[in-house]
matplotlib code that plots the C-alpha trace (Angstrom):
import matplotlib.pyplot as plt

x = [91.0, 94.4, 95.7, 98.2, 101.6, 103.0, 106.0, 104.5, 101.4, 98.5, 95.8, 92.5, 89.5, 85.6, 83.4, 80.0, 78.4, 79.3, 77.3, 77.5, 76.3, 76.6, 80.2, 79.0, 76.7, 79.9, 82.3, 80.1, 82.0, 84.1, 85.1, 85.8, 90.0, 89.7, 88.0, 91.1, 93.9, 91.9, 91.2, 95.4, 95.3, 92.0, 90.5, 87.3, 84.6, 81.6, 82.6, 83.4, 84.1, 85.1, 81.8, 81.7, 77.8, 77.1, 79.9, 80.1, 81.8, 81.3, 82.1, 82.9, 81.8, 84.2, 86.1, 89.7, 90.8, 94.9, 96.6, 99.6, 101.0, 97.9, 95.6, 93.0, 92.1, 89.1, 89.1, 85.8, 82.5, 80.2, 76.3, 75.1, 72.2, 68.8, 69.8, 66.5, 68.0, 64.8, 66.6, 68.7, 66.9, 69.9, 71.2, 67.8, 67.8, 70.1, 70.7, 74.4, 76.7, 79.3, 79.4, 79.7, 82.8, 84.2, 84.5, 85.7, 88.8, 89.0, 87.5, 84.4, 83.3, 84.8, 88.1, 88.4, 90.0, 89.9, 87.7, 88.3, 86.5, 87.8, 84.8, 81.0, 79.1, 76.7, 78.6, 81.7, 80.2, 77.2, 78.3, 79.3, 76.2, 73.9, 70.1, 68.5, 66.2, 64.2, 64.7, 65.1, 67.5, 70.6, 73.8, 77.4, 78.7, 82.5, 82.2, 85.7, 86.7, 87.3, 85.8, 87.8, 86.1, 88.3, 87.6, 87.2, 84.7, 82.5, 82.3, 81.0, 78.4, 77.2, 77.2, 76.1, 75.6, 72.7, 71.0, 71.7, 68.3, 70.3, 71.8, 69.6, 71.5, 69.7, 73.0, 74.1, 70.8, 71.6, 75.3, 77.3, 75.0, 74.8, 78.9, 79.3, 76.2, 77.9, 81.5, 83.3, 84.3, 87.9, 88.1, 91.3, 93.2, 93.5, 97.2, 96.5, 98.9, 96.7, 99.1, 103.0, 103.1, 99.7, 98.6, 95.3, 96.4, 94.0, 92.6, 89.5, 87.1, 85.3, 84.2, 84.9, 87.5, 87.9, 91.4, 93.4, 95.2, 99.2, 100.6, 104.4, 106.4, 109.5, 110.4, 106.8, 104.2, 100.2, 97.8, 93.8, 92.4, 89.0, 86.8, 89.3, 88.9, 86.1, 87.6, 90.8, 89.7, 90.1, 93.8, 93.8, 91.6, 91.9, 91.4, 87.6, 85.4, 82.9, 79.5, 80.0, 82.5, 80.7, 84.0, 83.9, 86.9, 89.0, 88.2, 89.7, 92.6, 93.2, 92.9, 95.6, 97.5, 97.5, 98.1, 101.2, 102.4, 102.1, 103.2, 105.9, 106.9, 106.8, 103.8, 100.9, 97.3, 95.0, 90.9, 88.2, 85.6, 88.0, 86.1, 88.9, 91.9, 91.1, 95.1, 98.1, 100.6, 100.4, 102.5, 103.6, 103.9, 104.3, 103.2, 99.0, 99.1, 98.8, 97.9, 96.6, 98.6, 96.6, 98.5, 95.2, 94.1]
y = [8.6, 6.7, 6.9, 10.2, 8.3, 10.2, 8.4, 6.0, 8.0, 6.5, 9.4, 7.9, 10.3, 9.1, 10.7, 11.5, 14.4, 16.8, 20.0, 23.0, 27.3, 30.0, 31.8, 35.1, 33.3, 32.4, 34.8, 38.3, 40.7, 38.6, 40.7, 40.0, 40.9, 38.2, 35.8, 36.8, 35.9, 32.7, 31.2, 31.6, 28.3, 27.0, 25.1, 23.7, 25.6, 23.6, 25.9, 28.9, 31.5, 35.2, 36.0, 35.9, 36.1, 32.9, 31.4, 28.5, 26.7, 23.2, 21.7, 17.8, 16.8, 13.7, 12.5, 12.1, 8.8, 8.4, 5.2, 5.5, 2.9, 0.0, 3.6, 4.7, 8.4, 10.1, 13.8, 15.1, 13.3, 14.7, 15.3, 12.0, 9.8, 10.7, 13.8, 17.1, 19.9, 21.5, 24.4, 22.9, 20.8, 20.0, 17.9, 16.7, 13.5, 11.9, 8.6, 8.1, 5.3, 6.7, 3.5, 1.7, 4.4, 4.1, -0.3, 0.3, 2.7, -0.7, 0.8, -1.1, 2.2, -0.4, 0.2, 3.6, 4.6, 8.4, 10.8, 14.1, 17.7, 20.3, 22.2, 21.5, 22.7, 19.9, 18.5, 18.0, 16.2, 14.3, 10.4, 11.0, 9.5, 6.7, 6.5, 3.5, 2.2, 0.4, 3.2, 6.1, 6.8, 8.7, 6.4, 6.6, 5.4, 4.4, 2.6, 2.2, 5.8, 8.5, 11.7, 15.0, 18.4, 21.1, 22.8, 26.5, 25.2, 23.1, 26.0, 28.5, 26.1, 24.5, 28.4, 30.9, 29.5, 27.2, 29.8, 32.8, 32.4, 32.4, 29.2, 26.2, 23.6, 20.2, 19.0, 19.4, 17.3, 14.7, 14.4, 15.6, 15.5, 11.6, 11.3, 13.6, 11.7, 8.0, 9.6, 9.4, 13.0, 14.6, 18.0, 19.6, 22.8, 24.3, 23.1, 19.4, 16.7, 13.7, 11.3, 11.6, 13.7, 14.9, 18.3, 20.8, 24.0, 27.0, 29.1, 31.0, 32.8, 30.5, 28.9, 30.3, 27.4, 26.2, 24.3, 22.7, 19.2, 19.8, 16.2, 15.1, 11.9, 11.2, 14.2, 14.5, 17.2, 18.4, 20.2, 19.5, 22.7, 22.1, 25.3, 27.8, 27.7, 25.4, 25.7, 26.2, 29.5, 30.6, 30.5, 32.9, 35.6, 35.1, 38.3, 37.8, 37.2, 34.2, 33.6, 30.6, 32.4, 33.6, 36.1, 37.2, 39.4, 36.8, 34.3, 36.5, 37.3, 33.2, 32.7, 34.9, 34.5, 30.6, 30.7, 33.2, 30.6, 27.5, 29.3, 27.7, 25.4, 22.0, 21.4, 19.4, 20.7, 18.4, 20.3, 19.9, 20.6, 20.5, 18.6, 18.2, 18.4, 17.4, 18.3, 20.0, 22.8, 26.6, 28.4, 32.1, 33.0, 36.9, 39.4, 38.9, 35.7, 32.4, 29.4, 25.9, 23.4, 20.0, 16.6, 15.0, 13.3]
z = [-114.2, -113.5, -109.8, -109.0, -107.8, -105.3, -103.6, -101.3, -101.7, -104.2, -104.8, -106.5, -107.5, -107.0, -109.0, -108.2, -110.6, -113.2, -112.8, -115.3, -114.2, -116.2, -115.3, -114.2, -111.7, -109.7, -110.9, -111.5, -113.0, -115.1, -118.2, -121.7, -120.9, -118.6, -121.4, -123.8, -121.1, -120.4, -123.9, -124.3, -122.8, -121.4, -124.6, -123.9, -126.2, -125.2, -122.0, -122.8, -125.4, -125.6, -124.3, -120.4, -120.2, -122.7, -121.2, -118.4, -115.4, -115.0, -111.6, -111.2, -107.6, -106.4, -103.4, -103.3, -101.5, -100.4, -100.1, -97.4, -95.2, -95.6, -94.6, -96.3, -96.3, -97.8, -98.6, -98.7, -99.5, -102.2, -102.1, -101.3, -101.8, -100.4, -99.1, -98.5, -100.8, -102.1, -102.3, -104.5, -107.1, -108.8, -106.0, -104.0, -103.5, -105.4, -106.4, -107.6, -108.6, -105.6, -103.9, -106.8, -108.4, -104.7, -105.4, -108.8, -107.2, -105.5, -102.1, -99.5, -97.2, -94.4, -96.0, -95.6, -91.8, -91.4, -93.4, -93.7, -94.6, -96.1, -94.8, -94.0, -97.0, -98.1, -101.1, -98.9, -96.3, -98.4, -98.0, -94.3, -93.9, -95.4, -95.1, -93.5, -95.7, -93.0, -90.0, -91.9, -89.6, -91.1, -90.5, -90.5, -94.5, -93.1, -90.3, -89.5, -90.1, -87.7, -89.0, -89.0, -88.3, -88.6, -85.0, -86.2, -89.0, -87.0, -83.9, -87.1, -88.1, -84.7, -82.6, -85.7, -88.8, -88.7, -86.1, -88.5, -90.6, -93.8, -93.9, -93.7, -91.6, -92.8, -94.4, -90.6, -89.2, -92.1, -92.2, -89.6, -86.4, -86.7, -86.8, -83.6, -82.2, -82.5, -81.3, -84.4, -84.8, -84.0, -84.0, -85.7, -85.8, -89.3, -89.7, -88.4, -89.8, -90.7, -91.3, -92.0, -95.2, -94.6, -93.8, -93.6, -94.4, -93.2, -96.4, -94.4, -96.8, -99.2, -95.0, -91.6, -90.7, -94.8, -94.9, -98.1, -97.8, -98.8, -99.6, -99.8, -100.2, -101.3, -103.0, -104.9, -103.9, -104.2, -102.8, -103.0, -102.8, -101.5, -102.1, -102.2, -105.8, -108.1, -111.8, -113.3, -115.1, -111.3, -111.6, -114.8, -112.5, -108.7, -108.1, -109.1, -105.9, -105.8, -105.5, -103.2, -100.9, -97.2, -96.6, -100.6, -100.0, -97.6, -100.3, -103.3, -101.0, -100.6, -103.9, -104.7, -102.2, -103.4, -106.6, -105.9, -103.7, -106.1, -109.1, -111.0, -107.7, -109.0, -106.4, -108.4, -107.8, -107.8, -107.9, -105.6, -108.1, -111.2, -114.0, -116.6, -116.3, -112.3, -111.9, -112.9, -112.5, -111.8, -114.5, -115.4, -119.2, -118.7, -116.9, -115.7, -117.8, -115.4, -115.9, -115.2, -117.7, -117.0, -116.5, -118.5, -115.6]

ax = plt.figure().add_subplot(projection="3d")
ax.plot(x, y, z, "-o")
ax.set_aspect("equal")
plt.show()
């Protein structure tokens, strides 16, 4: 897709991988009222249909890099390469173009100067890391960057999560571990300002210390939502808890509470996991009917 102008801001998505689940896999009890309301406006029938349990969701995985001042700043960094998921076959050991989508946005990983998570679930933090071919040692991807850990997230993960014998924490081992190791992390409150016109906003739920990235300049506005939501249908039925969520309800009341907030403002949203449109604008047409109306980008 094109660049996002914003002001003095350039926004450029990096795409990694496209992957499709069925809808009630992520959104369970999804109900056919809610199918209605959405196919009002969400027209994409290879997708879905009136039927919630033959219908789909299909989440794009890509990296959001923003031009400001001669900085680079990447939001979020995919699956990456040569990764263990074997719990996850879809995404075990990969072997992507990223690198090669990252130099046609007209980005070397030495370019990039501060890279920043959303949160620390493995396809947010994936190309944090490189493997060495020769060592097998796993390698910082950016070597220029500092890395930023939101503080609240990173304490979750490192003092319960990968101890609580639910979560595995290899992404942790593989990704995040060697960052912290070679003294590249900061770690940031959930309402840091990363650079002038920059800031995390906290959204807890979908992650213990999950935060969005609000952007301004020069009168124009967005928000990247990381996971707080991973489709647009999410906007037509917020109120629907998700699968991927670890505080389900916190997450549904964040959702809500976002979409109430960047209804009819002007603000753009640009998806985390959008696929198509990847951004656009929160609108009201009536009472229970909202909507995402795309910018086909």
């Amino acid at each position: 897709m094109q660049p996002i102008q914003l002001g003095r801001m350039r926004v450029h998505k990096v795409h990694e991988m496209d992957s499709p689940v069925p809808l009630l896999s992520q959104l369970p009890g999804t109900t056919a009222d809610d199918m209605r309301r959405l196919l009002g406006w969400y027209d994409q029938p290879d997708e879905v249909n009136a039927d919630p349990e033959s219908s789909f969701m299909t989440f794009s995985v890509h990296s959001w890099v923003i031009e400001l001042d001669g900085k680079t700043i990447l939001i979020d960094t995919c699956c990456g390469n040569h990764k263990d998921r074997e719990l996850l076959p879809e995404v075990h050991q990969l072997n992507t173009d990223y690198l090669g989508n990252l130099k046609r946005a007209g980005f070397a990983p030495a370019d990039i100067d501060m890279v920043m998570c959303t949160h620390l679930h493995f396809d947010h933090v994936g190309w944090n890391t490189y493997r060495d071919a020769e060592t097998g040692e796993y390698k910082p991807t950016f070597p220029n960057a500092r890395y930023l850990f939101g503080k609240t997230e990173y304490d979750a993960w490192q003092n319960t999560l990968r101890h609580d014998g639910v979560h595995t924490d290899t992404h942790l081992v593989e990704c995040v571990d060697p960052i912290v190791s070679a003294g590249m992390a900061d770690f940031i409150e959930a309402d840091h300002e990363i650079a002038p016109g920059i800031r995390c906003e906290p959204s807890h739920g979908h992650t213990p210390g999950h935060v969005h990235v609000r952007i301004s300049s020069q009168g124009h506005d967005a928000v990247i939502t990381g996971d707080l939501m991973h489709h647009p249908m999410q906007v037509a039925m917020p109120y629907r808890q998700a699968t991927f969520d670890m505080d389900k309800e916190a997450g549904r009341r964040t959702r809500m509470g976002f979409v109430e907030k960047y209804a009819d403002s002007g603000v753009m949203v640009i998806g985390a996991h959008f696929a198509g449109p990847t951004a656009g604008h929160i609108t009201t047409h009536g009472e229970g009917d909202v909507r995402f109306d795309g910018l086909g980008l």
